[in-house]
MARTILO-418209 format. One line per field, with one value per residue: residue number from 1; x, y, z of N, C-alpha, C, O, CB in turn. Coordinates in Angstrom, 1 decimal. Glycine has a CB too. Example, Ala and Ser with C-alpha at 12.3 -4.5 7.8 and 13.67 -1.06 7.14 Angstrom:
num 1, 2
n_u 13.2, 12.8
n_v -5.7, -2.2
n_w 7.8, 7.1
ca_u 12.3, 13.7
ca_v -4.5, -1.1
ca_w 7.8, 7.1
c_u 13.2, 12.9
c_v -3.3, 0.0
c_w 7.8, 7.9
o_u 14.2, 13.4
o_v -3.3, 1.1
o_w 8.5, 8.0
cb_u 11.3, 14.1
cb_v -4.5, -0.6
cb_w 9.0, 5.7
//
This chain:
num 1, 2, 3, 4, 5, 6, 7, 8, 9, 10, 11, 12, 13, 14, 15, 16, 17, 18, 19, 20, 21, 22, 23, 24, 25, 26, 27, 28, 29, 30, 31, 32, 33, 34, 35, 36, 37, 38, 39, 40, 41, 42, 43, 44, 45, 46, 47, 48, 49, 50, 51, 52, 53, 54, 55, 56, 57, 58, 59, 60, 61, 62, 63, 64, 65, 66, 67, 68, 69, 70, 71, 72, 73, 74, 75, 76, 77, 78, 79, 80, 81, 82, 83, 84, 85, 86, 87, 88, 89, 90, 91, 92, 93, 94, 95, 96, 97, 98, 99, 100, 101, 102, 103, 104, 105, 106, 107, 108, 109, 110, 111, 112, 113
n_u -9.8, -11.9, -15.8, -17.7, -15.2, -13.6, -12.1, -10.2, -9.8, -7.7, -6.5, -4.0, -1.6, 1.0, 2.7, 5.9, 7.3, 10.0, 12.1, 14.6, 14.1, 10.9, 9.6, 9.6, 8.4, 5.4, 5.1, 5.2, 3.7, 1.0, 1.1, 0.7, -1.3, -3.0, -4.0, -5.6, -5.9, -4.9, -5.3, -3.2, -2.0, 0.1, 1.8, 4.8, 5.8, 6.1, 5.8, 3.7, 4.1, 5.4, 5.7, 5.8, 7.4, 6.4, 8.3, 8.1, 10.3, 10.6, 12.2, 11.7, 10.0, 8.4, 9.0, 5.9, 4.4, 3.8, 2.5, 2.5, 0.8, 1.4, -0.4, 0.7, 1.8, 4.5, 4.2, 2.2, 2.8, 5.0, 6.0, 5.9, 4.4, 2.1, 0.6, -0.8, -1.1, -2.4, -1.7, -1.6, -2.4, -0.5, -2.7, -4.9, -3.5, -3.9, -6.5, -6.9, -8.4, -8.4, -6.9, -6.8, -5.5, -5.7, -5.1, -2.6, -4.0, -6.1, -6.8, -8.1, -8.7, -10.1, -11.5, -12.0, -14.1
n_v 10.2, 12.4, 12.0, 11.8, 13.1, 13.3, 10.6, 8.9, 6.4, 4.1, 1.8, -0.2, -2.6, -3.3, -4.7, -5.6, -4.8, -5.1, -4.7, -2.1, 1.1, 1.3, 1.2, 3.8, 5.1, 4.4, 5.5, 8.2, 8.1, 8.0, 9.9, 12.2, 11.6, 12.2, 10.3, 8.4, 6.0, 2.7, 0.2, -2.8, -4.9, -7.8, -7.8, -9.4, -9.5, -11.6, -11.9, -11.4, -9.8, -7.9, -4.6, -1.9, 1.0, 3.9, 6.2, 9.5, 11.2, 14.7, 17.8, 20.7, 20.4, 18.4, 14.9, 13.3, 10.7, 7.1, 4.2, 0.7, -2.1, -5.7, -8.7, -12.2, -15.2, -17.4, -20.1, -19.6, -19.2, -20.7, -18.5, -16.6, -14.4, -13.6, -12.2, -9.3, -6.1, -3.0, 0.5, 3.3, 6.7, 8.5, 10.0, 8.1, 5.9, 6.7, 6.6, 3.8, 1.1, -2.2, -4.6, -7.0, -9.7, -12.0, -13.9, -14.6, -13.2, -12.0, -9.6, -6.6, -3.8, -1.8, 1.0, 3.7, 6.1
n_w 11.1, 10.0, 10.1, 6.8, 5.7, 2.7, 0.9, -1.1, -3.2, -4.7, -7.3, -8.2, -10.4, -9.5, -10.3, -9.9, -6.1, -5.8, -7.1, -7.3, -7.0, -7.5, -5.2, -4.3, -6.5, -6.7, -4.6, -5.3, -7.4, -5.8, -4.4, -6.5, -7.4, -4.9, -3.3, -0.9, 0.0, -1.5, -3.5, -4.1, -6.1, -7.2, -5.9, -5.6, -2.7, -0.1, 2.6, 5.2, 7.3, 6.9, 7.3, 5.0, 4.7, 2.4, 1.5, -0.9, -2.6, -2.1, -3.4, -2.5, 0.0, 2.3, 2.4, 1.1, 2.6, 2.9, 4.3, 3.6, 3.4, 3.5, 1.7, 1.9, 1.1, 1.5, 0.2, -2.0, -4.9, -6.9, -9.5, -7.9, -8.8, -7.5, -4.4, -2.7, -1.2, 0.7, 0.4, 2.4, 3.3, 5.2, 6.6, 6.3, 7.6, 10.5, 11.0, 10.4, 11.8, 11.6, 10.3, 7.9, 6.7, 4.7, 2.5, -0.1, -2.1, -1.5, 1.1, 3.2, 4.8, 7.8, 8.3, 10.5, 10.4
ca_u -10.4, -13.6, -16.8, -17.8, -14.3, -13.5, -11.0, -9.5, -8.7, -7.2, -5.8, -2.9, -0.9, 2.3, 3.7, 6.7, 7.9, 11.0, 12.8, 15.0, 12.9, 9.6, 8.4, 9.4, 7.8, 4.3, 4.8, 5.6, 2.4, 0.2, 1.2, 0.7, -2.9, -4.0, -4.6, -5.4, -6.4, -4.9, -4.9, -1.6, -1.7, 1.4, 3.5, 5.7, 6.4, 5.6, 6.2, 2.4, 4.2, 5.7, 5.0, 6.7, 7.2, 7.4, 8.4, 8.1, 11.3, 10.7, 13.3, 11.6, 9.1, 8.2, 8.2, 4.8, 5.0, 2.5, 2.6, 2.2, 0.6, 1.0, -0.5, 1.4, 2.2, 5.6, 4.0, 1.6, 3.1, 6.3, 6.4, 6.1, 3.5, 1.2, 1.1, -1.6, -1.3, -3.1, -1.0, -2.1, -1.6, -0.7, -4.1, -5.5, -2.9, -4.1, -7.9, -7.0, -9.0, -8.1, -5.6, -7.3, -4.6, -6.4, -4.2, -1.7, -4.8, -7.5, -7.0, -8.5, -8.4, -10.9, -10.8, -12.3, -14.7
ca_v 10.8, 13.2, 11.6, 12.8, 13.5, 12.8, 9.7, 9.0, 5.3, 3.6, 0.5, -0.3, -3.4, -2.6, -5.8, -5.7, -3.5, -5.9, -4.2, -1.0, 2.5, 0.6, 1.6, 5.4, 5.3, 3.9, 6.8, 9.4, 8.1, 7.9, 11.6, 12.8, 11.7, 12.6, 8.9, 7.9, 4.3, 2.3, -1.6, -3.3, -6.2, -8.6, -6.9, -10.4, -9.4, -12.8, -11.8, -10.9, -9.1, -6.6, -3.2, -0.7, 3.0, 4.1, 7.7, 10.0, 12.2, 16.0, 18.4, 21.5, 20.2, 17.6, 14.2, 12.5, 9.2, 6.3, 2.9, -0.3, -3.3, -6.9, -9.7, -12.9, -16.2, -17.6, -21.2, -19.5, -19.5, -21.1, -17.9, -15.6, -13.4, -13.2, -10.8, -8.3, -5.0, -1.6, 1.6, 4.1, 7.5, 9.1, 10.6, 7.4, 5.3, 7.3, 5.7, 2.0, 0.1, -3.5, -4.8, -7.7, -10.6, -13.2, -14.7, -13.6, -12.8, -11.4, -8.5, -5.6, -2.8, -1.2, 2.3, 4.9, 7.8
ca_w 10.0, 10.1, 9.3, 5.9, 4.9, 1.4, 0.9, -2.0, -3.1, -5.8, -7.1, -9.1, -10.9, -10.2, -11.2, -8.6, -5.6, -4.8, -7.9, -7.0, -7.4, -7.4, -4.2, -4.6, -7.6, -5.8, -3.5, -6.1, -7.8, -5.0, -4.1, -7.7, -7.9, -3.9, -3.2, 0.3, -0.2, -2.9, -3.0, -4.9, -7.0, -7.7, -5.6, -5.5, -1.5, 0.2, 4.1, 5.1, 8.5, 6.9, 6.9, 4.5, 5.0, 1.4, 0.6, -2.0, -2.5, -2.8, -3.3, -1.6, 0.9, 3.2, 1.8, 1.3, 3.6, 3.0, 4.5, 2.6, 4.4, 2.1, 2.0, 1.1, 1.3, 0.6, -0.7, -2.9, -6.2, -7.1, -10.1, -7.0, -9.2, -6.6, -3.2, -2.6, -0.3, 0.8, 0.6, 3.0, 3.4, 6.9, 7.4, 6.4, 8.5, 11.5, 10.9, 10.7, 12.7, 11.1, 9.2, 7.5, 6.0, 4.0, 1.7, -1.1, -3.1, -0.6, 2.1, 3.7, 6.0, 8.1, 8.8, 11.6, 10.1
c_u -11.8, -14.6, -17.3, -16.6, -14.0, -11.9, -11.0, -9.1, -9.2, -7.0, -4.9, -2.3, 0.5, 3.4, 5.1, 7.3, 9.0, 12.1, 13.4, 14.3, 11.8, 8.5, 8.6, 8.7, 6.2, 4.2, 4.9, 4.2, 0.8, 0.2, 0.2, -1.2, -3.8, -4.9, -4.5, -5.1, -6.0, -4.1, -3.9, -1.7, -0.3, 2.4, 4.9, 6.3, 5.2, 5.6, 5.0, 2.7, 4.7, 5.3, 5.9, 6.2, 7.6, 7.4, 8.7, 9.3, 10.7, 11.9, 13.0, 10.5, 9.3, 8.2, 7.2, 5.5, 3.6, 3.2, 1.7, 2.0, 0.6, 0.3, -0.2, 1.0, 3.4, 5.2, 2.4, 1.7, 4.4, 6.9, 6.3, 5.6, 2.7, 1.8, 0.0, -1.2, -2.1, -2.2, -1.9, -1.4, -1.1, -2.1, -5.0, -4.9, -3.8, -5.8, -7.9, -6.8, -8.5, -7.2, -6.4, -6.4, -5.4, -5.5, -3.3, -2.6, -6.0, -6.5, -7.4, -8.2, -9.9, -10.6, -11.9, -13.0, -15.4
c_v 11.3, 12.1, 12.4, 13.6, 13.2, 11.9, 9.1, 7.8, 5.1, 2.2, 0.1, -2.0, -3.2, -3.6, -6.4, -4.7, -4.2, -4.8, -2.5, 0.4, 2.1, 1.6, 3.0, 6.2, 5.5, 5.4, 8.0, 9.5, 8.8, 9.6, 12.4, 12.8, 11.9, 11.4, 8.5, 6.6, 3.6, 0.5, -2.0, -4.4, -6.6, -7.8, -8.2, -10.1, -10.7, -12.6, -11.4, -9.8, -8.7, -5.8, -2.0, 0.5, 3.4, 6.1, 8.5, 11.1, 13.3, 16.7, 19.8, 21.3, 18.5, 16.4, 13.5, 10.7, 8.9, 4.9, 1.5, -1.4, -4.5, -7.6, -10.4, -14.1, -17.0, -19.1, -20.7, -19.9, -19.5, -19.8, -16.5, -14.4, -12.8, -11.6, -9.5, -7.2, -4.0, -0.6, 2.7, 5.4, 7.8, 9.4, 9.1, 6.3, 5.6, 6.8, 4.4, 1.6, -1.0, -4.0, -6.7, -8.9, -11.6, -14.3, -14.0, -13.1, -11.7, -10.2, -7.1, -4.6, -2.2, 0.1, 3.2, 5.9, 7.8
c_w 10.4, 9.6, 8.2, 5.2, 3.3, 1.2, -0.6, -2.3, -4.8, -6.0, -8.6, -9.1, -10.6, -10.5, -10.0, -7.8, -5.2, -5.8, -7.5, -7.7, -7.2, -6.5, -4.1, -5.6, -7.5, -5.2, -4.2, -6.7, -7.3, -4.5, -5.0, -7.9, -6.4, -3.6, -2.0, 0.7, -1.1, -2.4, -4.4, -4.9, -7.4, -7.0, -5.1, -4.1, -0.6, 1.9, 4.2, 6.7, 8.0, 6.4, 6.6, 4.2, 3.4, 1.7, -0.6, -2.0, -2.9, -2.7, -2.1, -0.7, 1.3, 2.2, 1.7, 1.9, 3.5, 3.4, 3.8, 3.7, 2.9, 2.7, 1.2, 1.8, 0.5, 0.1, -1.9, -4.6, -6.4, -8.5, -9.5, -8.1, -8.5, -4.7, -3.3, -1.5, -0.3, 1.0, 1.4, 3.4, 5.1, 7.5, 7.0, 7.7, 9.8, 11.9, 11.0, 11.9, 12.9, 10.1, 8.9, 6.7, 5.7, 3.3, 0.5, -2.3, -2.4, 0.5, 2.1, 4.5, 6.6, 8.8, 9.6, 10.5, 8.9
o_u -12.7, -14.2, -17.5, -16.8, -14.8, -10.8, -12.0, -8.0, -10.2, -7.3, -5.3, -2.4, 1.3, 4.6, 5.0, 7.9, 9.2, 12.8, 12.6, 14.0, 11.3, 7.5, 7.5, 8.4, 5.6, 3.3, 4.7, 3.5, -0.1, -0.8, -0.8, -2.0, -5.0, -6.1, -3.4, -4.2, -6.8, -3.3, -4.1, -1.6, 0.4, 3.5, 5.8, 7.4, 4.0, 5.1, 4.7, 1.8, 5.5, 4.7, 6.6, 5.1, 8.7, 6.5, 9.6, 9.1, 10.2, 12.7, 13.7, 9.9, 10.1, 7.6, 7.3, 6.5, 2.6, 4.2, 0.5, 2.8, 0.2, 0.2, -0.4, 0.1, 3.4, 6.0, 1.7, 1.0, 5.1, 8.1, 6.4, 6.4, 2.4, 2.7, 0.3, -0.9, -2.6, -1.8, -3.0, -0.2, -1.5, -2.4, -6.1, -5.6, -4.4, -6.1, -8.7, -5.9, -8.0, -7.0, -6.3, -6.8, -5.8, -5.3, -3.3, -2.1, -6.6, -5.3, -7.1, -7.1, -10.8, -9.7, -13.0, -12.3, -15.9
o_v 10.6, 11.4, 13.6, 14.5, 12.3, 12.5, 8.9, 7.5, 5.4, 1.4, 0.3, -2.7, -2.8, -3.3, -7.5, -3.8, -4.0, -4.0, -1.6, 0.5, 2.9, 2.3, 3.6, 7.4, 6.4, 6.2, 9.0, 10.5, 9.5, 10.2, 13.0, 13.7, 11.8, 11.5, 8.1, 6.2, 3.8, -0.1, -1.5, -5.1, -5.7, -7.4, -7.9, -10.6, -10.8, -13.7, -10.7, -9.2, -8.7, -5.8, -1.2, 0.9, 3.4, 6.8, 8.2, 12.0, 13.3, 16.3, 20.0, 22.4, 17.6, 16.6, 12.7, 10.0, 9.6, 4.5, 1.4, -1.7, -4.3, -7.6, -10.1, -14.3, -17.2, -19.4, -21.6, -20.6, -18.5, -19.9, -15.5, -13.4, -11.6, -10.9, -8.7, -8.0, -3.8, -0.7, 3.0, 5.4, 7.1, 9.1, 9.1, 6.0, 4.6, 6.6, 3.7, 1.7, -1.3, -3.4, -7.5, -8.9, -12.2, -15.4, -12.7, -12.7, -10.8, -10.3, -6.4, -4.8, -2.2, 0.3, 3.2, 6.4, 8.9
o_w 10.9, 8.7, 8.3, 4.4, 3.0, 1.3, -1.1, -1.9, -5.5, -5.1, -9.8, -8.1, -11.5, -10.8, -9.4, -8.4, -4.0, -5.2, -7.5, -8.9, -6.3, -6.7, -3.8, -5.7, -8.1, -5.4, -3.5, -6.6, -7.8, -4.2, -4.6, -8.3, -6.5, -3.6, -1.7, 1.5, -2.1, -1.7, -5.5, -3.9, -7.8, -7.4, -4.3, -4.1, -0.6, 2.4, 3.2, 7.2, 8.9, 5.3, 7.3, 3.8, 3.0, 2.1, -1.3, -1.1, -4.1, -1.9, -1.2, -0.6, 0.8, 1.2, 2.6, 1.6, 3.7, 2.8, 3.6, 4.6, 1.7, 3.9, 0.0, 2.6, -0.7, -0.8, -2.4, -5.2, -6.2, -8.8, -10.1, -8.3, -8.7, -4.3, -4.2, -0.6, -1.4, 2.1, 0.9, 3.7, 6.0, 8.6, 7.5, 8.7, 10.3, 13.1, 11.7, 12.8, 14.0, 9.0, 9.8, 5.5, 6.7, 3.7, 0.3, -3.3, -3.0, 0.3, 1.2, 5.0, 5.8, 9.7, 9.0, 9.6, 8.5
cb_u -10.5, -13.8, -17.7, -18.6, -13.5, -13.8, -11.2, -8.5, -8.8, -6.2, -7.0, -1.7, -1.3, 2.9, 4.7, 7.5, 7.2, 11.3, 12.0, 16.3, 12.8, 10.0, 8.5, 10.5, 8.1, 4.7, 5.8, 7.1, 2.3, 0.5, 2.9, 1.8, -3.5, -4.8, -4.1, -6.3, -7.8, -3.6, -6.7, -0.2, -2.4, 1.7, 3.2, 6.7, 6.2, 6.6, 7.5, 0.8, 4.4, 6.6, 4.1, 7.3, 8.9, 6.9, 8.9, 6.7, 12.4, 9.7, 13.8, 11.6, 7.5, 6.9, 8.6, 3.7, 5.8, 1.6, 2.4, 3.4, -1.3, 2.1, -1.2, 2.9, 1.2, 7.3, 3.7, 1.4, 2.6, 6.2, 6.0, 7.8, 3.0, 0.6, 2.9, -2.8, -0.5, -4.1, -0.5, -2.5, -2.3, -0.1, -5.0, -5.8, -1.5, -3.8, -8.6, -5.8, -10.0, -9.2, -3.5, -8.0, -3.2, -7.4, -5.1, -0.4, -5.4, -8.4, -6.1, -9.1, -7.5, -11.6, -10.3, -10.6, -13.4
cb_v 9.8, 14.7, 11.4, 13.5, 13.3, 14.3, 8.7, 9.8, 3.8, 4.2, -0.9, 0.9, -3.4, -1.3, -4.7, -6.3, -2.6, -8.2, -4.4, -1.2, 3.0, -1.1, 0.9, 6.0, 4.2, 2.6, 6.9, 9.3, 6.8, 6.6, 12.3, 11.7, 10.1, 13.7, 7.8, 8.1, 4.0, 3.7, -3.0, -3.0, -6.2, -8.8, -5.4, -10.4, -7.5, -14.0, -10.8, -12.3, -9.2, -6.5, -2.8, -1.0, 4.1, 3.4, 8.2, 10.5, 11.9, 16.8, 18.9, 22.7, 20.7, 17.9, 13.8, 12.7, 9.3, 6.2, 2.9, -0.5, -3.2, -7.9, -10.0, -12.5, -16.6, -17.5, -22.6, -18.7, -18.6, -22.9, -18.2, -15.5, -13.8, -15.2, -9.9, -8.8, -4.5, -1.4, 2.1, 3.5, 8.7, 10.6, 12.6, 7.1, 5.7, 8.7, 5.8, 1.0, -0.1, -3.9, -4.7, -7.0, -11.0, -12.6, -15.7, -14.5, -14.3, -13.2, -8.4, -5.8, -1.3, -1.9, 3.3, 5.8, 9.1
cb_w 8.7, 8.9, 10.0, 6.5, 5.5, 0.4, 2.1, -1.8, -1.6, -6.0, -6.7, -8.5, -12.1, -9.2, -12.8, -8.7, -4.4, -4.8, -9.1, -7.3, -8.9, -6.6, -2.7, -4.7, -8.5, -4.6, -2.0, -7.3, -7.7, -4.0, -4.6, -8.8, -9.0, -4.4, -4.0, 0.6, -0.4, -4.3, -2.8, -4.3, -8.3, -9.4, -3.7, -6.5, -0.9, -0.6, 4.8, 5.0, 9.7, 6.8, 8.2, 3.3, 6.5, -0.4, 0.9, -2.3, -3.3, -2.5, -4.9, -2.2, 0.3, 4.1, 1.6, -0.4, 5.5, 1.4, 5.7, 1.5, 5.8, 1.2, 2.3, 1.0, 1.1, 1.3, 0.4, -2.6, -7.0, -7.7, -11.2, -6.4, -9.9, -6.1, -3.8, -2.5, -0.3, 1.8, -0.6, 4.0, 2.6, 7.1, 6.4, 5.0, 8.5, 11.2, 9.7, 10.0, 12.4, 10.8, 10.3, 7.0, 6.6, 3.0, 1.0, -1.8, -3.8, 0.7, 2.6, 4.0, 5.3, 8.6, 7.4, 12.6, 9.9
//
């Protein structure tokens, strides 16, 4: 990323991405409003290594592609409410520096520019 570019973040509730549509929904969102950066509450995903590709379906163009980093812990909460992540777009992906996992409540990213 340029220095002095203009980056774009957000942050959203979205309650849960385990539920079918969820995460295309995320990425339909994150399109919709030109969101580079957006950190994700309760996303009930307890694995803190995995890293999801979501995409946004279009019909006549490219689909927008953002990667989702979590952070979890599967003994955090026995009502599996918890789970934090950062969605990143491509052009932001392409800047991360650091991938920051704290706990199912805490993490960061550090980004280039």
């Amino acid at each position: 990323m340029k220095p002095r570019s203009k980056l774009h973040i957000g942050a959203f509730n979205v309650r849960t991405l385990c539920q079918i549509g969820q995460q295309a929904s995320l990425a339909r969102t994150l399109e919709s409003h030109t969101i580079d950066v957006c950190c994700v509450s309760e996303t009930r995903i307890q694995d803190p290594s995995v890293v999801i590709h979501l995409t946004s379906p279009r019909q006549d163009e490219e689909p927008a592609r953002y990667t989702l980093r979590v952070s979890g812990d599967a003994m955090a909460s026995s009502r599996e409410l918890a789970g934090v992540g950062i969605a990143l777009s491509m052009r932001a992906e392409q800047a991360l520096l650091e991938w920051i996992h704290v706990n199912s409540r805490l993490c960061a990213v550090r980004l280039n520019g």
